[in-house]
Structure formats: structure tokens, C-alpha cells
C-alpha positions in Angstrom: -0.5 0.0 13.2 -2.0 -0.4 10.1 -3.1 3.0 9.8 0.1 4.6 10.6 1.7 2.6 7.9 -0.8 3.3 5.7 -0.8 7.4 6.5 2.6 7.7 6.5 2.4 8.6 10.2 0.3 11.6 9.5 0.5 12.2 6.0 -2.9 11.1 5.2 -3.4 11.1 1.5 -0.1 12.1 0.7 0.3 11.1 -3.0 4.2 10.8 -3.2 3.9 7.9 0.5 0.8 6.5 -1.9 3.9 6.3 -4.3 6.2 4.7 -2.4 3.8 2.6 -0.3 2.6 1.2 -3.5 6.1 0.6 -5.4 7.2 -0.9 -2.0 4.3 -3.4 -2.7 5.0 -4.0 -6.1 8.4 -5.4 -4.9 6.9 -7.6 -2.0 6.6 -11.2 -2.8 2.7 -12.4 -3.5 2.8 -15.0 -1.1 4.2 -12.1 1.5 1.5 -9.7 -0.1 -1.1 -12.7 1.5 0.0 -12.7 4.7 -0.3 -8.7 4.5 -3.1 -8.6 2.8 -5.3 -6.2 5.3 -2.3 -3.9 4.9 -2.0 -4.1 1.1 -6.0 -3.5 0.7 -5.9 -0.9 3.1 -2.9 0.8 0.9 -5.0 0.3 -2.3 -8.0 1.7 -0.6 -6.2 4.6 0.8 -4.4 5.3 -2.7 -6.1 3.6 -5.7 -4.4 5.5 -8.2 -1.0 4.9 -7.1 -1.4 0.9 -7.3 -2.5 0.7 -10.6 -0.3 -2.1 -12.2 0.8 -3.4 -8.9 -0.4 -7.4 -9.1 -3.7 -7.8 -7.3 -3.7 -10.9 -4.6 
């Protein structure tokens, strides 16, 4: 599930879902972002460049 989320469903290394994944981060609460957390660092694995500035755990 992760996997899909993080691909978009197919769009592997699609900058503009690394975009959107990563500004739909940015607005997720940090204690949410814990409970997330293999699906943020996969997301910032996947796309580094696109969470630059998004808060770190």
C-alpha cells in the first residue's frame, strides 16, 4: 500500500506526485507524520528533492 501511495499508482518517479506527495506532508500534523512515518521516509526516499523544507520527524 505503501508503495502505491508512494508511486502514485504507477507513476514512479513522477516529479509533479513527488510534489504533491510532499506538500500534502508538509500540511500533515507531526505527531500524524509519526504514526506515518514508514510512509513519510519512503516519500522522502522516493523524492528527496521535492521535500526539501518539509519538517523532518
Amino acid at each position: 500500500m505503501i508503495k502505491s501511495i508512494v508511486t502514485g499508482g504507477g507513476h514512479e518517479q513522477d516529479k509533479v506526485h513527488g510534489a504533491r506527495l510532499a506538500h500534502l506532508m508538509s500540511g500533515v500534523d507531526y505527531v500524524l507524520q509519526y504514526d506515518v512515518s514508514d510512509l513519510v521516509d519512503a516519500a522522502r526516499e522516493a523524492y528527496p528533492d521535492a521535500f526539501i523544507g518539509v519538517r523532518n520527524k
